[in-house]
C-alpha positions as a Markdown table, in Angstrom:
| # | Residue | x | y | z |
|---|---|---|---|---|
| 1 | Unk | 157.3 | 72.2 | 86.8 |
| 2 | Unk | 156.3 | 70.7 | 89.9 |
| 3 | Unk | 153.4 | 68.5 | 90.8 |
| 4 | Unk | 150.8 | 71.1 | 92.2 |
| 5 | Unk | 152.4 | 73.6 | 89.0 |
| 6 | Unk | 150.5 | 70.9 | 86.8 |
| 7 | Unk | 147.0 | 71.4 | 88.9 |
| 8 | Unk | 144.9 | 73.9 | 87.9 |
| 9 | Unk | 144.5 | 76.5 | 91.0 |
| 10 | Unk | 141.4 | 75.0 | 92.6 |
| 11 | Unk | 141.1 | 75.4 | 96.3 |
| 12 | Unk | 142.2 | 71.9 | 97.7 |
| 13 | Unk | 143.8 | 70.3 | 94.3 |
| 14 | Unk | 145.6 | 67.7 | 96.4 |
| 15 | Unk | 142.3 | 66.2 | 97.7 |
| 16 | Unk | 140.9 | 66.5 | 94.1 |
| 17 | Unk | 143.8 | 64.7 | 92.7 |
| 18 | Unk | 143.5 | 61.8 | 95.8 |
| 19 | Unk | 140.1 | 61.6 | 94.9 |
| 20 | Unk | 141.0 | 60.9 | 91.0 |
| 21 | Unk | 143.1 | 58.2 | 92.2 |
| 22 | Unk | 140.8 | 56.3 | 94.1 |
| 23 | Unk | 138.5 | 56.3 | 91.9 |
| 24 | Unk | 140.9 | 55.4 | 88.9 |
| 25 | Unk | 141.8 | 52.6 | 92.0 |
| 26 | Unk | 137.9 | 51.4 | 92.8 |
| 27 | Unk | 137.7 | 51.3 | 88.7 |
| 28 | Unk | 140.9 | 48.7 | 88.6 |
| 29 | Unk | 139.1 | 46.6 | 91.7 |
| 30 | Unk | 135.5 | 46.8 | 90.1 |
| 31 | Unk | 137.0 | 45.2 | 86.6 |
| 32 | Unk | 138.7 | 42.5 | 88.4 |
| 33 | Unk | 136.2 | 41.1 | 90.6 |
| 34 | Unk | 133.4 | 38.8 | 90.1 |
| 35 | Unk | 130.9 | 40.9 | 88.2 |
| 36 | Unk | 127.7 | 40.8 | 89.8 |
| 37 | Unk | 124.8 | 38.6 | 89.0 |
| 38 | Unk | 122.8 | 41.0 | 87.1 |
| 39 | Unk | 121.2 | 40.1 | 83.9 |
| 40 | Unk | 121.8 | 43.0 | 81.6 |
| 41 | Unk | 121.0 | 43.4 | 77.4 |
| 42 | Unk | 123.6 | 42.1 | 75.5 |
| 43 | Unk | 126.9 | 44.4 | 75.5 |
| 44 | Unk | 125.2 | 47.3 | 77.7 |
| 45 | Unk | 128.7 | 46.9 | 79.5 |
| 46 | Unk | 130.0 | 48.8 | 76.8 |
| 47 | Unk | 128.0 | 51.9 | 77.7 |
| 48 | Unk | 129.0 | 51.4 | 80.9 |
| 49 | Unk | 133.0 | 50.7 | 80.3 |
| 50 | Unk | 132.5 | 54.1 | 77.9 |
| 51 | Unk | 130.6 | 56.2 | 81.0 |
| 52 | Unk | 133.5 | 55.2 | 83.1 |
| 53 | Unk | 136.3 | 56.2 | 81.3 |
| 54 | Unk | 134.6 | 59.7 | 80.2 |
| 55 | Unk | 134.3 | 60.2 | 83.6 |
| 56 | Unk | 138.1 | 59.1 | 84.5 |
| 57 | Unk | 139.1 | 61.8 | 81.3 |
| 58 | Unk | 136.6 | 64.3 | 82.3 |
| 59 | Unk | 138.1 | 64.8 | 85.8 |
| 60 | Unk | 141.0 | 64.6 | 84.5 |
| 61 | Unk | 140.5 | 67.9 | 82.9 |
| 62 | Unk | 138.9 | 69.5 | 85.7 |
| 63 | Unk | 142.0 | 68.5 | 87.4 |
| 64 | Unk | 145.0 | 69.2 | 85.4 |
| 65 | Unk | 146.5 | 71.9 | 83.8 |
| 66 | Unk | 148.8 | 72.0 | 81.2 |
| 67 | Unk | 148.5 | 70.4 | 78.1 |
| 68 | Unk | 151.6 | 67.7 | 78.4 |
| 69 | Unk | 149.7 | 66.4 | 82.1 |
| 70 | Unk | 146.4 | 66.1 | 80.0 |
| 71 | Unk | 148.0 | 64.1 | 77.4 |
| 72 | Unk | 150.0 | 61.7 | 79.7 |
| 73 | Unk | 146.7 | 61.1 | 82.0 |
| 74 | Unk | 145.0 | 60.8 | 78.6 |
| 75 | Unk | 147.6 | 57.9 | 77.2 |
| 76 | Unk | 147.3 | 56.7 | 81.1 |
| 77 | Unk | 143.8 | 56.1 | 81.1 |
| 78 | Unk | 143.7 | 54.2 | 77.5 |
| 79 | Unk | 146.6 | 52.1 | 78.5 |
| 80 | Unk | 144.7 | 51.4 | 81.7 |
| 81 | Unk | 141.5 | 50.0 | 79.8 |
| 82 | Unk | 143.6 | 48.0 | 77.6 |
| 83 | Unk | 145.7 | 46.5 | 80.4 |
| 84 | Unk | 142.6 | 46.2 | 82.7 |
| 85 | Unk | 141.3 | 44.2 | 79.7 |
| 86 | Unk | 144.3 | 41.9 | 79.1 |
| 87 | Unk | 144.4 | 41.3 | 83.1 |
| 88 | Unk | 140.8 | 40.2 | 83.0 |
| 89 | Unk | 141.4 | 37.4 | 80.4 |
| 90 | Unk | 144.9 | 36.7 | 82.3 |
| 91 | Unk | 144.2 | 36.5 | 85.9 |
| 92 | Unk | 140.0 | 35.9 | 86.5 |
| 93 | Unk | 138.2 | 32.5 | 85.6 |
| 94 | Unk | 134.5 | 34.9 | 85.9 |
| 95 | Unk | 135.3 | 37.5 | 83.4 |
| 96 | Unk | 137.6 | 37.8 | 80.1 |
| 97 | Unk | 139.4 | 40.1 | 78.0 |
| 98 | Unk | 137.1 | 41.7 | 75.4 |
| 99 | Unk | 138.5 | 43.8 | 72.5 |
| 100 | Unk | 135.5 | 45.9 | 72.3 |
| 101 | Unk | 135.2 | 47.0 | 76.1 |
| 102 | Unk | 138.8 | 48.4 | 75.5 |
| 103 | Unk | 137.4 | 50.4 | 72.8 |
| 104 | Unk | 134.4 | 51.4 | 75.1 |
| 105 | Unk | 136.8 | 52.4 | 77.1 |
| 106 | Unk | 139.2 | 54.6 | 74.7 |
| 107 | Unk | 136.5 | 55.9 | 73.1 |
| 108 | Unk | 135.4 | 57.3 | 76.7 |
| 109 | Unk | 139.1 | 58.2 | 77.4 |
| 110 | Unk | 138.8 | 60.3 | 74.1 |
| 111 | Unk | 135.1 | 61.9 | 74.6 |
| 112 | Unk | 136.4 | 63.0 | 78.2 |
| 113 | Unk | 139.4 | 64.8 | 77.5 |
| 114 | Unk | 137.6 | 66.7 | 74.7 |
| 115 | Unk | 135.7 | 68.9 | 77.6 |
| 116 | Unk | 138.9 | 70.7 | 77.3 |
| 117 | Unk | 137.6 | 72.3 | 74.1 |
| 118 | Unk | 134.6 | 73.2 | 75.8 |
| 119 | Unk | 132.9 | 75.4 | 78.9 |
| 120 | Unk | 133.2 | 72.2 | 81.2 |
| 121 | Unk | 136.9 | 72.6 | 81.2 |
| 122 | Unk | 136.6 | 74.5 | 84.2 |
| 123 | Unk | 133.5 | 73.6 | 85.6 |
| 124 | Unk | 135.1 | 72.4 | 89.3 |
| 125 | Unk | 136.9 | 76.1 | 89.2 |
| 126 | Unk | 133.9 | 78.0 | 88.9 |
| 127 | Unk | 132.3 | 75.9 | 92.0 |
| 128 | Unk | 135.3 | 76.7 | 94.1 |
| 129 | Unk | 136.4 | 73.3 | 94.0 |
């Protein structure tokens, strides 16, 4: 099957796609620079690490098509988290790996891709995305 036969038939998949990646790419940047200096409640960043990863998933579903595309940008997107994680602790001195953010962020990763099982799935479709 070829890339596009993966995509579901929206009207410019190819820009929808790009657009995944960039923001899968401004999500890999935002986790590895200095964090702002904001002071926030105690582990709010794990709502935040889950609303970003749903989000990541969510599209993805919008996006793809076929159940095997879903399931590698699924295992993609919690592999990411986890990795973005272990890079935090590896190559920053201002942040540091945290087990729980990597769940935030599989948990988010999970939430998202179960819009498939619902209405949503084809929300971007029905906009003439």
């Amino acid at each position: 099957m070829t890339a596009t036969g993966m995509l579901k038939p929206l009207r410019f998949p190819r820009v929808w796609l790009g657009l995944w990646w960039l923001a899968i790419a401004v999500t890999i940047v935002v986790c590895l620079i200095p964090p702002p200096p904001l002071a926030l409640p105690q582990n709010s960043d794990k709502v935040e690490h889950f609303l970003a990863y749903f989000l990541l998933a969510s599209a993805a579903v919008q996006i793809y098509r076929t159940r095997a595309s879903l399931l590698w940008a699924g295992a993609g997107l919690v592999l990411l988290g986890v990795g973005i994680e272990f890079l935090q602790g590896a190559l920053t001195t201002d942040r540091m790996a945290d087990p729980m953010d990597a769940l935030a962020n599989s948990i988010g990763v999970v939430v998202g891709m179960a819009t498939v099982f619902t209405p949503l799935r084809d929300l971007l479709l029905r906009m003439k995305g």
